[in-house]
C-alpha positions as CSV (number, residue, x, y, z in Angstrom):
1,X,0.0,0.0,0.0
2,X,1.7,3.6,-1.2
3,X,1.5,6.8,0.8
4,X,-1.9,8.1,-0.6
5,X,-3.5,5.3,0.3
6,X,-2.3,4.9,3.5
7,X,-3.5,8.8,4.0
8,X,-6.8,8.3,2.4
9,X,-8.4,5.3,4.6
10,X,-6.7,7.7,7.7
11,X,-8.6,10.1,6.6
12,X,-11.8,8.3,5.9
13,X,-11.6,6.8,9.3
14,X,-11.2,9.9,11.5
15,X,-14.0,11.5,9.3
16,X,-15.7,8.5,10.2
17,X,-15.0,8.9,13.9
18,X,-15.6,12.5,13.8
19,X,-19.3,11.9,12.6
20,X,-19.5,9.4,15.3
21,X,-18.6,11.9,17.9
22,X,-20.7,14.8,16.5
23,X,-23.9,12.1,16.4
24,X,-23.0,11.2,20.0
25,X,-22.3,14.5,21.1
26,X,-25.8,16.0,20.3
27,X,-28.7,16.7,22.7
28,X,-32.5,16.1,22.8
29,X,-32.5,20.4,23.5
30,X,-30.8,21.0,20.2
31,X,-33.8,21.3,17.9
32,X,-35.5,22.6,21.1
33,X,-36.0,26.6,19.8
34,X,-38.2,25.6,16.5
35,X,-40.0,28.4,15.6
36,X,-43.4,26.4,15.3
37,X,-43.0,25.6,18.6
38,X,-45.6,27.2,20.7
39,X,-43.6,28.6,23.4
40,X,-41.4,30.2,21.1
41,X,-43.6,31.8,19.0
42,X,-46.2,33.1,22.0
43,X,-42.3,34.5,23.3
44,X,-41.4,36.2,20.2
45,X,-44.8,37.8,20.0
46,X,-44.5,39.0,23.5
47,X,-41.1,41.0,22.3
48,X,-42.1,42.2,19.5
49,X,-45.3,43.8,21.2
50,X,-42.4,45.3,24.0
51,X,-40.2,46.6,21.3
52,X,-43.1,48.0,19.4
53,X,-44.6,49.5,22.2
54,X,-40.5,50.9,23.0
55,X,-40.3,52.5,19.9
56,X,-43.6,54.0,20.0
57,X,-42.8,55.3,23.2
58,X,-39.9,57.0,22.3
59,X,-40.9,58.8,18.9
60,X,-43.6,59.5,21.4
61,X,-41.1,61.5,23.8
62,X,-39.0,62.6,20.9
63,X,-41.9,64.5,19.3
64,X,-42.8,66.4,22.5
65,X,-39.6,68.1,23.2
């Protein structure tokens, strides 16, 4: 077996491990924030309504000085 050989199948077997690891690695909480989850989007709509209600605010101020 040459040189390039030898390289590729190291190669192909720490990819190999690598993906092994990464699979492993992962959680149950990493697809946790989906945005058609229910929490998330009653959240979002909670922060828009705060940042909306911000900026209103402010041009609100701004306007009256």
């Amino acid at each position: 077996m040459n040189d390039s050989q030898k390289e590729l199948e190291i190669n192909k077997k720490n990819r190999e491990d690598y993906e092994k690891l990464m699979k492993e690695s992962s959680t149950n909480l990493d697809g946790y924030w989906d945005k058609n989850n229910t929490f998330v989007k009653l959240l979002l709509l909670i922060l828009g309504i705060i940042i909306v209600v911000g900026v209103i605010f402010f041009l609100y101020q701004y306007s009256n000085i």
